[in-house]
C-alpha positions in Angstrom: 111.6 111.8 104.0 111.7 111.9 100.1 110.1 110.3 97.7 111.9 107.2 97.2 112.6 106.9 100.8 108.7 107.1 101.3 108.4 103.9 98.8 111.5 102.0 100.0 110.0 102.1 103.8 106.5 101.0 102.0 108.4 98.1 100.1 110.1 97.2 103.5 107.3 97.3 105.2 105.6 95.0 103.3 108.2 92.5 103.2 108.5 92.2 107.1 104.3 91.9 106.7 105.0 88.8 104.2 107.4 87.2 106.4 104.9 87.6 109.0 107.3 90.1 111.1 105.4 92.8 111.7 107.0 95.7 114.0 104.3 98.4 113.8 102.4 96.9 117.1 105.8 97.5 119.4 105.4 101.4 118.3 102.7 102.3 119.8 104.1 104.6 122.6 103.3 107.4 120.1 99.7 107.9 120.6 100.4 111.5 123.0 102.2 112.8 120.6 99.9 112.1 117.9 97.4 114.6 120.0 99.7 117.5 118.8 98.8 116.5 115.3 99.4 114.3 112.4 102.1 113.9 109.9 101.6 111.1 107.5 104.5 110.0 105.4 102.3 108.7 103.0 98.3 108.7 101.7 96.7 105.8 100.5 93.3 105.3 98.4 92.8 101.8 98.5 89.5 99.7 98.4 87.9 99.2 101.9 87.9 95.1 101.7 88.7 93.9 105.1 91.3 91.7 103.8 93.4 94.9 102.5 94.3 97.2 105.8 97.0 99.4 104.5 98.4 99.5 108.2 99.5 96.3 108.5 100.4 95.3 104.5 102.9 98.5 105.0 103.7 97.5 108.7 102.4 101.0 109.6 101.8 103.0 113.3 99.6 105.1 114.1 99.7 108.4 112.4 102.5 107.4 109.8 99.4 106.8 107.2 96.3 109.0 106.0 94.3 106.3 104.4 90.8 106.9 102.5 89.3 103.1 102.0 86.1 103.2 99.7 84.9 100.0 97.4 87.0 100.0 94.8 89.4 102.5 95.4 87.4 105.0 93.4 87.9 108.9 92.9 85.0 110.4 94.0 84.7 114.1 94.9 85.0 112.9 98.6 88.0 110.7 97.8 89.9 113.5 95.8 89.2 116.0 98.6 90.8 113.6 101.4 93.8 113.3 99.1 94.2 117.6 98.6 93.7 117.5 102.3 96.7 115.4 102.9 98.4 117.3 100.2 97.9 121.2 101.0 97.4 120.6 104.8 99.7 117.7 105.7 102.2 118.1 103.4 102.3 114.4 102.5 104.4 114.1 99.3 103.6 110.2 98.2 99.9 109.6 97.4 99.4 105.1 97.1 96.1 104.5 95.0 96.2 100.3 96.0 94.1 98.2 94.3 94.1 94.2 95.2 93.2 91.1 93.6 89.9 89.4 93.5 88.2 92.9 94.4 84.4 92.9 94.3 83.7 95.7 93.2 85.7 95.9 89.9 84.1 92.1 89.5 80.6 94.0 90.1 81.6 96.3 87.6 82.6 93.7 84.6 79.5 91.8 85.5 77.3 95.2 85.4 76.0 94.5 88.6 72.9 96.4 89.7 71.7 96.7 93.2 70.6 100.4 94.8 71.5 103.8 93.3 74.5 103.9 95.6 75.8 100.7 94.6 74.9 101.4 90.8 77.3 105.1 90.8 79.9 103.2 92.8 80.2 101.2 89.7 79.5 103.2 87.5 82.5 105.0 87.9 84.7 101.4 87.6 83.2 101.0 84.4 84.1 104.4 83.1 87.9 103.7 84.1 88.1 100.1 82.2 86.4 101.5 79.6 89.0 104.5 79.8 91.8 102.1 80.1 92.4 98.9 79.4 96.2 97.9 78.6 96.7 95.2 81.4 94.9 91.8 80.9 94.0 92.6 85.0 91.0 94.7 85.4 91.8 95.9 88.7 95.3 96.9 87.8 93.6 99.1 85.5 91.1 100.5 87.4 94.3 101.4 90.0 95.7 103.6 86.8 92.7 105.4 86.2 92.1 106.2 89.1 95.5 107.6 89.6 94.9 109.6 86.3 91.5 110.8 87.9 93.0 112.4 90.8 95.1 114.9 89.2 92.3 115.5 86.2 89.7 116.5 89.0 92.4 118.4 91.6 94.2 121.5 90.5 95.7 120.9 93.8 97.1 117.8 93.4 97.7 118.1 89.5 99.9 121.9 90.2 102.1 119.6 93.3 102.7 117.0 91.1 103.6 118.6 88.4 105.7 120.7 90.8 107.1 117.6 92.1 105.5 118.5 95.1 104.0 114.8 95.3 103.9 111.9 93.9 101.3 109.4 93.0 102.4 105.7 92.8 100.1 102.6 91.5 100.0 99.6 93.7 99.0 96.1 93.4 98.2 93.9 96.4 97.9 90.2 95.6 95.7 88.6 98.2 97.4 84.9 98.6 101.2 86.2 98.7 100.6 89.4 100.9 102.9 91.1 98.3 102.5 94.5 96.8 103.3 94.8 93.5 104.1 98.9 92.2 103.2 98.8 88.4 
């Protein structure tokens, strides 16, 4: 599957999830095969809110997404190395970084939040990106680009396959009351 085909079955997906016609739960007779291995057609960064499950906003089976979920969608050294991973070993050419509205940690972030050292780097590295850019009134939407920027400054795996058109990296948008996912 190429590249636009990958965002076309993530745009179609979504729309059967809108209109509340999910299909994802009739495939699961895969689960044996997915013992032999995994071959996502996608990756997706995206913030671990439990209103946000990637699976079901893309009306996705098992094994058709690699998803990494972490507060904010942010590019760690752990997140970056998931997305190589899915790169160089899976051969996924479409990486998703999703961001979504009302996200608590990007609102942590703006309100410079301080709880626990964990919390506090978490944050730390929101602020950094809306410091870094800041061209859309909607914080979050710009947090999604910097982190999309991120990825490829801090992999020369994923920098050399995108520049190779090996992959690509789209920014996504999920707005919380419609269930729609904007790609900005």
């Amino acid at each position: 599957m190429n590249q636009n085909e990958v965002r076309e079955r993530l745009i179609s997906g979504n729309k059967r999830f809108q209109a509340n016609k999910n299909t994802a739960h009739q495939r699961l007779d895969n689960k044996k095969s997915l013992l032999q291995g995994q071959k996502p057609f996608a990756a997706i960064l995206c913030c671990s809110d439990s209103r946000v499950p990637p699976e079901y906003i893309f009306d996705c089976a098992l094994g058709e997404l690699f998803v990494i979920r972490v507060a904010g969608n942010v590019a760690t050294p752990e997140t970056v190395a998931s997305l190589e991973y899915a790169v160089s070993v899976l051969n996924t050419g479409v990486l998703v970084v999703l961001g979504h509205e009302k996200c608590g940690a990007v609102s942590a972030a703006l309100d410079k939040v301080r709880l626990s050292p964990n919390l506090n780097q978490l944050i730390h590295h929101i602020e950094i990106g809306l410091e870094k850019v800041n061209d859309e009134k909607n914080p979050v939407k710009n947090n999604v680009k910097y982190v999309s920027q991120k990825i490829t400054k801090d992999s020369e795996i994923l920098a050399e396959a995108q520049n190779s058109n090996q992959v690509s990296i789209l920014k996504a948008y999920y707005n919380l009351e419609s269930g729609h996912v904007d790609f900005i």
